[in-house]
N, C-alpha and C positions, 0 to 999 in steps of 0.2 A: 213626162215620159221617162225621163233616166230614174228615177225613182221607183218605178214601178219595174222597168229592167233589173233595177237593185234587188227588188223585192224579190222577181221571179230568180234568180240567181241566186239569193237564199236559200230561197225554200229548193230549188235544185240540191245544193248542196246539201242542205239539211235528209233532202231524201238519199241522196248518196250513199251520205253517211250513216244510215238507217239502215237500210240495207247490207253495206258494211256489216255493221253491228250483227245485225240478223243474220248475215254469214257467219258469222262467228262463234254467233250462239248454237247455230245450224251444225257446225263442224265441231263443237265442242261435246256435245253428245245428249245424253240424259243427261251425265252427273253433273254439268254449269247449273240447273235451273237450282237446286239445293243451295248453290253458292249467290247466285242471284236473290234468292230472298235473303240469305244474311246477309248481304250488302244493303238490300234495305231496311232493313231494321237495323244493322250498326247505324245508317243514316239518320235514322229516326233518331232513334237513341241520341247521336249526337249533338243532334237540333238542340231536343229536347233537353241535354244537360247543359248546354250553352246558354240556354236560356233561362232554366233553374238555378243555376249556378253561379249568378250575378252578385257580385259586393251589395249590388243596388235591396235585392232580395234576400241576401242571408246575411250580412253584418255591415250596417251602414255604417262610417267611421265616426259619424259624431252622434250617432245615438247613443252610444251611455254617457256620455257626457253632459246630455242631453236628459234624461233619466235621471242622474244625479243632481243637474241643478235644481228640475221639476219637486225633487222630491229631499231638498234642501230644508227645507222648513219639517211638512207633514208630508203624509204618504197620501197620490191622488185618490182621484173619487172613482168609482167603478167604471164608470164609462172611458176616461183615459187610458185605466189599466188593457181596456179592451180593446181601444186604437192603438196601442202599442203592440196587444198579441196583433197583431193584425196586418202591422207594420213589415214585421222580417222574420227570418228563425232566433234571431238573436233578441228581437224585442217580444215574441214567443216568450223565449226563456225567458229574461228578465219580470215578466207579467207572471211566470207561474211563483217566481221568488216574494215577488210583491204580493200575489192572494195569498200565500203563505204566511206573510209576515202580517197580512191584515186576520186573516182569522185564524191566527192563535196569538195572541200577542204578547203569551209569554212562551215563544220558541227559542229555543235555544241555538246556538251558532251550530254546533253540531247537527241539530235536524233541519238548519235552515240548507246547511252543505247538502243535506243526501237529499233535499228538497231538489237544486239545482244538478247534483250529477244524475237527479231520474228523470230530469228533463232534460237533461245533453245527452244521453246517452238516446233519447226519443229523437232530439234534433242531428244526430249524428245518422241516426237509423234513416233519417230522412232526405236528410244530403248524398248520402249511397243508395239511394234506388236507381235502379237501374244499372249500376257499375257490374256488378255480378254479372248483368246478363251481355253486357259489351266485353267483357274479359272471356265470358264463355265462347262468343266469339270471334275473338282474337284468336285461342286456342283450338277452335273447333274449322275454323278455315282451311289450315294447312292440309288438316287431316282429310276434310272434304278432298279439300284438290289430287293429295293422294290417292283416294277411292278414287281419280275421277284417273288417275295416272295408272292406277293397275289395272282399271276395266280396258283403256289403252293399251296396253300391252298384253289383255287377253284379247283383244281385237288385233293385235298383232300375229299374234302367235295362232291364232284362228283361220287368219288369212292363208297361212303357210298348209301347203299339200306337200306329198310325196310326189306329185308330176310338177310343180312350181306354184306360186305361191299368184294372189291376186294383187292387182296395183292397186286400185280402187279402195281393197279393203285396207291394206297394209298403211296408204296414205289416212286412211278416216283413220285409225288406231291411233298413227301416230299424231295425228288435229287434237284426239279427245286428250292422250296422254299432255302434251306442252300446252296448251288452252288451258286446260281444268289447274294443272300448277301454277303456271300466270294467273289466273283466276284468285285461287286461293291464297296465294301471297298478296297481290294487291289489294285484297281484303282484309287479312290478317295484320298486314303492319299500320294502316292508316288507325285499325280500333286496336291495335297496342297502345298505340303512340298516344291515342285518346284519353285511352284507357287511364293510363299513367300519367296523363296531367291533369284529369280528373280525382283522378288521387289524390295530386298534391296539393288540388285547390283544398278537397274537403279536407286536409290535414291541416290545412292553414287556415280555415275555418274555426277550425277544431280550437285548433291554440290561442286564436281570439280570444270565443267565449270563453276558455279556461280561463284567460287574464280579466275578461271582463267580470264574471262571476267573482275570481279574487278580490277585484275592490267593489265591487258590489255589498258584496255580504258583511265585511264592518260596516259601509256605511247605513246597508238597514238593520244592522244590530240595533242600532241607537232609538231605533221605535219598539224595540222589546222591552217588557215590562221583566225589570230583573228579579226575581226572587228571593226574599234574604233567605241567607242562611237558617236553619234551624237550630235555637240557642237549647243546650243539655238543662234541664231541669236542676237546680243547684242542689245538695244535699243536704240533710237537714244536721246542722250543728248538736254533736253529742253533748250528752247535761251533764255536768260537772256531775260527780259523786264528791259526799261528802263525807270526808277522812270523820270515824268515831272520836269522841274525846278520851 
């Protein structure tokens, strides 16, 4: 029995508060429902970065180490190279450096590097999705809430007559105008604040694979087949002349 009093006192509150809510959105005008979806999609967005954006998923700590011992002797066999892209963004990269070094296997260190910066620059492209569109907005909130504050004060200024002005209306003007600012700020700073430690993850992302790649690439230098130099043709020795008697 007190349990199920528990329950229905919930769900009371819960409708309350719902209603609540729907007042709010009620008194806020048109311009909240614009604000309302970019709140759910910064939400989304943030799920979803949260959850891409795991060590576990972009640079496990003991995978090169891991990659280097494997690949201590000879270079694996195809199918490893494949569980590795497979693995992270970072064992990605490493696996495009390894097909590389396997099918040319006289590359040079210099094309082994722009091998690894065309694939950081792919795995960096990839750690920033979505960033752009969470920064847009963060900037694009504020602005809403002000569209939602000057339509308020043309609801204001609306209200007003030359014989006296309406309560009714003058109150609804001023709900949309302070609604829709509260709105757009409590939107704006949560996917700033996102925004910007999303940033710093992929920046430290970033600086990993830079250092991993570093010691990566002498250590599969050593399965390049080096080229010797090409030796100059020597010149053929001038024949004596023989001084007359």
């Amino acid at each position: 029995m007190g349990s199920l009093l528990a329950t229905w006192r919930l769900i009371c509150r819960t409708c309350i508060r719902g209603k609540f809510l729907f007042s709010i959105i009620q008194a806020a005008g048109w311009p909240i429902w614009p604000l309302l979806l970019c709140s759910v999609v910064a939400l989304t967005l943030i799920i979803e970065r949260f959850s891409s954006l795991r060590t576990v998923r972009i640079a496990p700590a003991t995978l090169l180490d891991e990659v280097m011992s494997v690949t201590r002797a000879n270079l694996p066999a195809a199918d490893v190279v494949n569980k590795l892209a497979q693995n992270s963004v970072l064992g990605l990269l490493m696996a495009t450096g390894l097909r590389a070094v396997v099918a040319d296997a006289r590359i040079s260190e210099d094309g082994l590097r722009q091998v690894f910066e065309s694939a950081g620059r792919a795995a960096v492209h990839q750690m920033e999705r979505y960033l752009n569109a969470l920064g847009t907005i963060a900037s694009a909130a504020p602005l809403l809430g002000l569209l939602g504050t000057v339509v308020g004060m043309i609801e204001i200024f609306g209200s007003q007559s030359p014989t006296g002005g309406n309560p009714a209306l003058l109150a609804h003007g001023i709900s949309i105008a302070l609604y829709n600012t509260a709105f757009g700020l409590i939107i704006a700073i949560p996917s700033l604040m996102f925004y910007r430690y999303f940033r710093g993850l992929v920046d430290g992302f970033t600086l990993d694979m830079e250092q991993a790649t570093e010691r990566l690439v002498p250590h599969l230098m050593r399965f390049s087949v080096r080229t010797p130099p090409a030796v100059a043709p020597a010149s053929a020795a001038p024949t004596p002349t023989t001084a007359p008697a």
